[in-house]
MIBA-264441 format. One record per residue (C-alpha): z negated, x, y negated; residue in three letters; residue number from 0. Coordinates in nm, 4 decimals. Example, Ala and Ser with C-alpha at 12.3 -4.5 7.8 and 13.67 -1.06 7.14 Angstrom:
residues 2
R        up      east     north    r    k
R   -0.7800    1.2300    0.4500  ala    0
R   -0.7140    1.3670    0.1060  ser    1
END
This chain:
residues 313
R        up      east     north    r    k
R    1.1752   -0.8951    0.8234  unk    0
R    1.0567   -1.2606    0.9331  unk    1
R    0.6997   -1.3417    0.8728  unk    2
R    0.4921   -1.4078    1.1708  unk    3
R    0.1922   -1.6726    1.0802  unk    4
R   -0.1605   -1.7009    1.2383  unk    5
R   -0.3747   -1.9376    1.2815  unk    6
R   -0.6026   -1.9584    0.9632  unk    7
R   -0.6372   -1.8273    0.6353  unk    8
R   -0.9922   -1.7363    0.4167  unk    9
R   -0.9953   -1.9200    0.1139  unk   10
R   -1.3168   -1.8718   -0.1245  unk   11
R   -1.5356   -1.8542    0.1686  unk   12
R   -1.3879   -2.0667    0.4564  unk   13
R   -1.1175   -2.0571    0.7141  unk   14
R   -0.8612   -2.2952    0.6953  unk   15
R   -0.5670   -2.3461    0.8638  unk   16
R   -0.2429   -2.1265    0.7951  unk   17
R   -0.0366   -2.4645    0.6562  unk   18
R   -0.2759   -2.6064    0.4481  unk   19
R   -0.3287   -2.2666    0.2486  unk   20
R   -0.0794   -2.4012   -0.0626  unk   21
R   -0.1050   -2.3783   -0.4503  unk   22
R   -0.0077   -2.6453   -0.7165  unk   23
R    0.3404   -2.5480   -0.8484  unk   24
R    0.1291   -2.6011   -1.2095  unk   25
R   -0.0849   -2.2939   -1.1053  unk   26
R   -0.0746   -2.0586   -1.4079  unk   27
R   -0.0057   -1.7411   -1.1325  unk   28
R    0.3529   -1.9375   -1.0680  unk   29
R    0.4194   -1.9264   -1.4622  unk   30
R    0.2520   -1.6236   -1.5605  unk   31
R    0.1818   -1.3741   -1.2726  unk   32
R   -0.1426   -1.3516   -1.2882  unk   33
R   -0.2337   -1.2145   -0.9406  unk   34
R   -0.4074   -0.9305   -0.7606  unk   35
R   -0.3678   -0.8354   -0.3770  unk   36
R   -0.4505   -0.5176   -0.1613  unk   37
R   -0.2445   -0.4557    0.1524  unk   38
R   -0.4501   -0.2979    0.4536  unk   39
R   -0.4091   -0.2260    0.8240  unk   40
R   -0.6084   -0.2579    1.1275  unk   41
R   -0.4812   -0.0327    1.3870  unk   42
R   -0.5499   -0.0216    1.7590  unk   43
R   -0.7333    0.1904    1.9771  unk   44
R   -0.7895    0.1631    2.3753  unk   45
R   -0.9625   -0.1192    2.4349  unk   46
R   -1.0440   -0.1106    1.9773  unk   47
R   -0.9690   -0.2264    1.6809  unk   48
R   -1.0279   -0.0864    1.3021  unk   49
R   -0.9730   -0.2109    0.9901  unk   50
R   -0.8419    0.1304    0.7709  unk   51
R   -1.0510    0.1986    0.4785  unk   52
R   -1.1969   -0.1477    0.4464  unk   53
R   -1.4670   -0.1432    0.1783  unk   54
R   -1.2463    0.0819   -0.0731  unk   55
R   -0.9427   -0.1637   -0.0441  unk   56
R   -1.2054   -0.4117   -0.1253  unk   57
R   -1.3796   -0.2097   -0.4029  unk   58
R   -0.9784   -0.1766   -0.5250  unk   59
R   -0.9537   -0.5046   -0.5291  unk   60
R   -1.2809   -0.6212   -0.7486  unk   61
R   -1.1305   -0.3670   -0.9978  unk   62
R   -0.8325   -0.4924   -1.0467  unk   63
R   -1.0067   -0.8533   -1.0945  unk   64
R   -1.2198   -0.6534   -1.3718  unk   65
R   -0.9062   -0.4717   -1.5457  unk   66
R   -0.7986   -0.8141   -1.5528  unk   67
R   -1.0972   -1.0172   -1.6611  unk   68
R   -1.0277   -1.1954   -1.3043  unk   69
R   -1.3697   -1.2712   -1.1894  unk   70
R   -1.3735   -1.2490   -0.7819  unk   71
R   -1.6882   -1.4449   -0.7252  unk   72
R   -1.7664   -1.2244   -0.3850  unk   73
R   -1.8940   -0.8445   -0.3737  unk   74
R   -1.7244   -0.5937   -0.1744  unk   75
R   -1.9247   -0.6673    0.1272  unk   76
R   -1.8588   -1.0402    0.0815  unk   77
R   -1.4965   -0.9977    0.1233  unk   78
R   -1.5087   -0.6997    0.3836  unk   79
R   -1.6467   -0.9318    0.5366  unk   80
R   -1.3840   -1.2118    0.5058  unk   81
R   -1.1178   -0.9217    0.6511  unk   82
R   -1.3370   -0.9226    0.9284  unk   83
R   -1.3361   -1.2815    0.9781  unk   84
R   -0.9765   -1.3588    0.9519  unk   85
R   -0.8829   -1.1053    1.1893  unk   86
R   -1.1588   -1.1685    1.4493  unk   87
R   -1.0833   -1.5855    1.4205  unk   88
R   -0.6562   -1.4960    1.4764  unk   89
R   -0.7259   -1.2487    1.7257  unk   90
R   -0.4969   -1.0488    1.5841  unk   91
R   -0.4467   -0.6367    1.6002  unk   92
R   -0.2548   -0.4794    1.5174  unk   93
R   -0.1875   -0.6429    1.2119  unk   94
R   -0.1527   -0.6264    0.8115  unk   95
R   -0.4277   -0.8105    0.6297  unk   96
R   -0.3432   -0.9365    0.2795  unk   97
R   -0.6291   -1.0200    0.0355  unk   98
R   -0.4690   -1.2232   -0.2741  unk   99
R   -0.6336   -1.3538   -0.6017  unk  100
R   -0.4970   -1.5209   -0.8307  unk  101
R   -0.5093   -1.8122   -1.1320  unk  102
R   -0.4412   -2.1111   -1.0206  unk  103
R   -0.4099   -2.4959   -1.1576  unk  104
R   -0.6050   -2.5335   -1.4750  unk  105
R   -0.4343   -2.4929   -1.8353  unk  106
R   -0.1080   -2.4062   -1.8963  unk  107
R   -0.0360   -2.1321   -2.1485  unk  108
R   -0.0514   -1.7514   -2.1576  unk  109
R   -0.4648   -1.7621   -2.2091  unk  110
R   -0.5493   -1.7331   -1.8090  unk  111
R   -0.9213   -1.7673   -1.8939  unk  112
R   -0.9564   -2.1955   -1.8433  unk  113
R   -0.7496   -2.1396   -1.5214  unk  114
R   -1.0091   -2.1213   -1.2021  unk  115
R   -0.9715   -1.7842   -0.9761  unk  116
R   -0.8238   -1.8271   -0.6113  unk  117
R   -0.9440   -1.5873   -0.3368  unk  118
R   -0.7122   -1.5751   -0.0402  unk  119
R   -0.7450   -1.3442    0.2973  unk  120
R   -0.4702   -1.3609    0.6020  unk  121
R   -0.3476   -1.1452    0.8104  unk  122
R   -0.0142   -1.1462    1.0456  unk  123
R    0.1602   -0.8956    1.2888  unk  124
R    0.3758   -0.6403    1.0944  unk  125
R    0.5420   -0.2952    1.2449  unk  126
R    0.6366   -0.0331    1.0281  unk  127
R    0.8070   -0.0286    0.6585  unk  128
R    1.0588    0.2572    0.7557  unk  129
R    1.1480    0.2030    1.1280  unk  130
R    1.1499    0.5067    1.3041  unk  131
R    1.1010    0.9353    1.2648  unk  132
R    1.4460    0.9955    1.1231  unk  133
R    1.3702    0.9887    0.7969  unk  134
R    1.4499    0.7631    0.4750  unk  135
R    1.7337    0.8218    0.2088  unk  136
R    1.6269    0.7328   -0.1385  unk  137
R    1.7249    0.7799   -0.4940  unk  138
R    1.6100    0.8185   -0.7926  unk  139
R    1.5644    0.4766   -0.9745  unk  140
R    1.7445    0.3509   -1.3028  unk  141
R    1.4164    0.1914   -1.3010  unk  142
R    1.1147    0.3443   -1.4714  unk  143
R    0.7463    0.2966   -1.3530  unk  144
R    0.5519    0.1158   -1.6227  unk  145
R    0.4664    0.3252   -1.9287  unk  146
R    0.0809    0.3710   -2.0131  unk  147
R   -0.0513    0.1010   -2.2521  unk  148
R    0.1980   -0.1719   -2.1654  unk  149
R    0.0613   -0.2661   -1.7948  unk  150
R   -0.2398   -0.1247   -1.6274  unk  151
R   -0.1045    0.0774   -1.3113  unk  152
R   -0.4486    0.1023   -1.1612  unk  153
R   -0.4395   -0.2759   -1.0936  unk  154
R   -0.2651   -0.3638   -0.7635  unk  155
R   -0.1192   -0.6625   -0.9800  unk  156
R    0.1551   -0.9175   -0.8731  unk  157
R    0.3199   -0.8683   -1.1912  unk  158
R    0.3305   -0.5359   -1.1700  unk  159
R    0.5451   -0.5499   -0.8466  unk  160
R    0.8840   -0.7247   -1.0361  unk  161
R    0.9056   -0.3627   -1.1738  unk  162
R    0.8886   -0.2694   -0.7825  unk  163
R    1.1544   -0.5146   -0.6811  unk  164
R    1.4093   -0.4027   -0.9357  unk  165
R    1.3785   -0.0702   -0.7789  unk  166
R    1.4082   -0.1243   -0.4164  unk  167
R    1.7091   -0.4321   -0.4702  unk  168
R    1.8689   -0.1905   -0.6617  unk  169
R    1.8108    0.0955   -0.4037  unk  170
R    1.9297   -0.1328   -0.1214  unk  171
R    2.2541   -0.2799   -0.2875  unk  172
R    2.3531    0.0942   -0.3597  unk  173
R    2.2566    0.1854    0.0393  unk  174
R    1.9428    0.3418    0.0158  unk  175
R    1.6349    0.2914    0.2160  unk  176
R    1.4308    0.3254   -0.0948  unk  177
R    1.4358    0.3989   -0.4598  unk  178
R    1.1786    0.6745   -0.6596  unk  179
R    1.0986    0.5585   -0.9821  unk  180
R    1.0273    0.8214   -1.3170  unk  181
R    0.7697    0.7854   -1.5869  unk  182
R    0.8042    0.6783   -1.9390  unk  183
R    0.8478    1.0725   -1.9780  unk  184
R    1.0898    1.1286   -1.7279  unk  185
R    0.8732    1.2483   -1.4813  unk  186
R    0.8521    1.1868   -1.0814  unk  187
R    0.6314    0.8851   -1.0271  unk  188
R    0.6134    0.6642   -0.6694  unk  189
R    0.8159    0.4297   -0.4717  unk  190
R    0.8351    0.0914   -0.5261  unk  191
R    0.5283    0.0432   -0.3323  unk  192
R    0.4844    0.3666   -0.2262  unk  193
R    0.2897    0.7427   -0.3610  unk  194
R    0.4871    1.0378   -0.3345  unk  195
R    0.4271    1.3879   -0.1921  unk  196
R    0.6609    1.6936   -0.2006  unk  197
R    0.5644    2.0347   -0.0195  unk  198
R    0.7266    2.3500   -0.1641  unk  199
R    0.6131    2.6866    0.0297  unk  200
R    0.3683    2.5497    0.2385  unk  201
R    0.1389    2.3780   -0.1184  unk  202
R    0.1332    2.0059   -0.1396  unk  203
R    0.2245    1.8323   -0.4654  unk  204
R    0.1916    1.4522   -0.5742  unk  205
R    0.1931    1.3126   -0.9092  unk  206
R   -0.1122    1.2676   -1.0759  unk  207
R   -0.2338    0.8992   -1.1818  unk  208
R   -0.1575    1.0265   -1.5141  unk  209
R    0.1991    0.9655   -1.4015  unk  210
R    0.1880    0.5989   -1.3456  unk  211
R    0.0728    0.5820   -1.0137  unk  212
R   -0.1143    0.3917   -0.8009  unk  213
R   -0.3988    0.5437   -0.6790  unk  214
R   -0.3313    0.4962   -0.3260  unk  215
R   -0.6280    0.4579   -0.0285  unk  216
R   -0.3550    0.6159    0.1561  unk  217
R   -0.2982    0.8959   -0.0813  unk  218
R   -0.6266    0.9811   -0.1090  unk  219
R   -0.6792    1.0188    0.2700  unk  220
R   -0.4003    1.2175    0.3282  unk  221
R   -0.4744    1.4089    0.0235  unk  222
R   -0.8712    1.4354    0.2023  unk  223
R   -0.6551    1.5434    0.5494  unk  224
R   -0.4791    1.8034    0.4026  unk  225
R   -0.8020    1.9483    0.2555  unk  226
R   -0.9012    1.9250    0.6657  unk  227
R   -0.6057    2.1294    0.7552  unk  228
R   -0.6484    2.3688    0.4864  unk  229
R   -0.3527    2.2859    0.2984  unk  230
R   -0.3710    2.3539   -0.0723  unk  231
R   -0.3055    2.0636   -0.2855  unk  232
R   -0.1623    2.0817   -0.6247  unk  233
R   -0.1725    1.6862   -0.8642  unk  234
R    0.0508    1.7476   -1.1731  unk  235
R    0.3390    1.6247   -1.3458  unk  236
R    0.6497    1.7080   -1.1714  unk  237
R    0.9433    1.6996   -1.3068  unk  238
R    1.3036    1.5088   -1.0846  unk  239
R    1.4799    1.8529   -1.0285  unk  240
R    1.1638    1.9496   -0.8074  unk  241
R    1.2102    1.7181   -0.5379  unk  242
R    1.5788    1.8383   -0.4522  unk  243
R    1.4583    2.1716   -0.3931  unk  244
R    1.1324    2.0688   -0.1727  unk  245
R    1.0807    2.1983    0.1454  unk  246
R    0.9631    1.8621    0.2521  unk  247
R    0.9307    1.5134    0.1049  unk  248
R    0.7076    1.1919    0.1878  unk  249
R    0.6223    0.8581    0.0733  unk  250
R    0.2671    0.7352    0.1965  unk  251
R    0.1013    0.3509    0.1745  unk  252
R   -0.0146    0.0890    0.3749  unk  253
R    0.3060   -0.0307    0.4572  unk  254
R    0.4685    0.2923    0.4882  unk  255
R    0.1728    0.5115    0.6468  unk  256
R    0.3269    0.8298    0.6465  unk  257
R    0.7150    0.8281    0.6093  unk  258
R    0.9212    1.1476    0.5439  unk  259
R    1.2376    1.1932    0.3559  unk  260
R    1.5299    1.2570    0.5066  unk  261
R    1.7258    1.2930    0.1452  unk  262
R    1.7308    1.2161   -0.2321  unk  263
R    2.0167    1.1263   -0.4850  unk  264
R    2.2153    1.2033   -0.1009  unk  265
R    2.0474    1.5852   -0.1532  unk  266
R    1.9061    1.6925    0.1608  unk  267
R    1.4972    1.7746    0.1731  unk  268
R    1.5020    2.0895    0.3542  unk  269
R    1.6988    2.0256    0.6629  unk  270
R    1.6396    1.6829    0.6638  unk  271
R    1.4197    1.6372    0.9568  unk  272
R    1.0298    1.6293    0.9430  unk  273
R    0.9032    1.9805    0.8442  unk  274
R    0.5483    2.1429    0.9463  unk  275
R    0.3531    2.0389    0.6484  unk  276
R    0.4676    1.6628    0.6530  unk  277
R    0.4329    1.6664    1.0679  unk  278
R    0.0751    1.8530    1.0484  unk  279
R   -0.0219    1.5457    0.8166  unk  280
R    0.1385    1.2802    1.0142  unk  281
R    0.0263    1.3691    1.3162  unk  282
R   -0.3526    1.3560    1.2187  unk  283
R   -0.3604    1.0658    1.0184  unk  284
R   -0.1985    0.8876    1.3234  unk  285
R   -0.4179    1.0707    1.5906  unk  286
R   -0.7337    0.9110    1.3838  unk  287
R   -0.5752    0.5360    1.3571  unk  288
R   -0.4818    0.5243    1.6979  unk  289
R   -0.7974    0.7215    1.8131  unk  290
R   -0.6550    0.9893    1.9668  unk  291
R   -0.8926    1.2102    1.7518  unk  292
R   -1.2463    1.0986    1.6250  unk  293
R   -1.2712    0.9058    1.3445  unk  294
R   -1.5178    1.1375    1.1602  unk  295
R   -1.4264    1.0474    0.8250  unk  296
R   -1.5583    0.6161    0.8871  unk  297
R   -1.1817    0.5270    0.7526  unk  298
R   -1.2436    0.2645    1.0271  unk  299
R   -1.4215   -0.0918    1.0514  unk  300
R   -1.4428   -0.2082    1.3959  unk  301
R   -1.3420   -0.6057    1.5129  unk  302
R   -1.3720   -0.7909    1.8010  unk  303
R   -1.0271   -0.8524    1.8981  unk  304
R   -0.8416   -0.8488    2.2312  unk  305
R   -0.6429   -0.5232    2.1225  unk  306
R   -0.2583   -0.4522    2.2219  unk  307
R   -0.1743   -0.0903    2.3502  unk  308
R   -0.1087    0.1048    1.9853  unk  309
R    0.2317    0.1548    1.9376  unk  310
R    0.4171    0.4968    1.9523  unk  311
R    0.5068    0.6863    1.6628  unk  312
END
């Protein structure tokens, strides 16, 4: 997937241009990881453009700078705001937007706190994660998510994604789309950058965040759509053998948006095509991005862009 650059980047409260946004190769995030990002969308409407869920990816994004004694220096409006600039000054949408902050050149050694804090915003054209309706084939990862008390899974961390990395390489190089990762207790977790949801006679499950999880801006819209659509909704533990006998199966995030599961460990997921429950949800969630249905939950920030026609899904 080749990256596609724009014209500036936000850096602690100014645009500069795209090339000049670099870091020493001293910076203690290079050495040590010490980074936090959020992904987000803006999506198109006729003659529109929204920003998904702007001021909780930014809220997500101050916490993880607190669970991390990373002081932002900007309040959520601050750098909603600084989305809204970037996008506006590239003209872009659709597009993903990529907040990043991390520790950059100061002292080297584990202790992060004499390093200064870097605050990044850019944004670029992406399409989607899983091309197509057909359906991803995943497996269960020899991977495990992180286990509780060893890395904070409610921080959107940098480090936290080499964990992801070793799931998905491994899922690619053994011809998967994807891989699932378990719990320190065996128990169904997320993607490598991705929550979970299985639907078993008509009731949707997902892992709770007890479980390792993210807790997905995603997630928690489609789990506030399927409250709309008066699906019942069960968060527990759930153990591996339950997703080869779901009904249905579907991975949800920013960069997947709402992608169903053709198969696991090469088990089918029902019959392998999208079933009611999984369409039901993907069909509103994408009727409210693309404005085919009113936004009446405010998921979306408005920019002044010249917009692109949204693309089909």
């Amino acid at each position: 997937m080749p990256l596609q650059t724009t014209k500036s980047i936000w850096h602690n409260g100014n645009l500069i241009p795209w090339e000049n946004a670099n870091i020493h190769v001293m910076s203690h995030v290079v050495h040590y990881g010490s980074s936090i990002f959020e992904g987000i969308r803006a999506y198109t409407q006729p003659g529109a453009a929204g920003i998904f869920r702007l001021p909780e990816h930014m809220q997500r994004f101050r916490d993880s700078g607190h669970i991390y004694r990373m002081p932002l220096g900007f309040t959520v409006d601050e750098l909603s705001q600084a989305v809204i600039d970037v996008v506006e000054a590239n003209g872009v949408a659709p597009c993903y937007i990529r907040p990043i902050a991390f520790r950059g050149y100061g002292e080297i050694g584990v202790n992060p706190l004499k390093s200064p804090v870097e605050v990044y915003v850019a944004n670029f054209p992406w399409g989607k994660y899983v091309p197509g309706n057909e359906g991803a084939n995943v497996c269960i990862s020899s991977w495990n998510r992180l286990a509780p008390n060893t890395m904070p899974t409610l921080a959107k961390a940098g480090s936290n994604y080499m964990n992801s990395q070793l799931i998905r390489m491994e899922a690619e190089i053994n011809g998967y789309d994807e891989g699932i990762g378990l719990d320190v207790n065996g128990l169904v977790s997320e993607g490598s950058g991705e929550n979970l949801f299985l639907v078993r006679g008509g009731v949707l499950y997902t892992p709770g965040l007890g479980s390792s999880v993210l807790n997905g801006i995603t997630r928690s819209s489609i789990l506030t759509l399927a409250k709309d659509l008066g699906i019942d909704v069960v968060e527990a533990p759930i153990p591996r053998e339950f997703i080869y006998i779901a009904d249905e199966a579907f991975f949800t995030g920013t960069a997947a948006e709402v992608t169903h599961l053709r198969s696991v460990d090469r088990i089918l997921i029902g019959d392998g095509t999208m079933g009611p429950v999984t369409t039901a949800i993907h069909d509103e969630f994408f009727a409210i991005v693309n404005g085919k249905k009113a936004d009446r939950h405010n998921w979306l920030t408005p920019v002044k862009v010249k917009v692109e026609e949204p693309v089909a899904v």
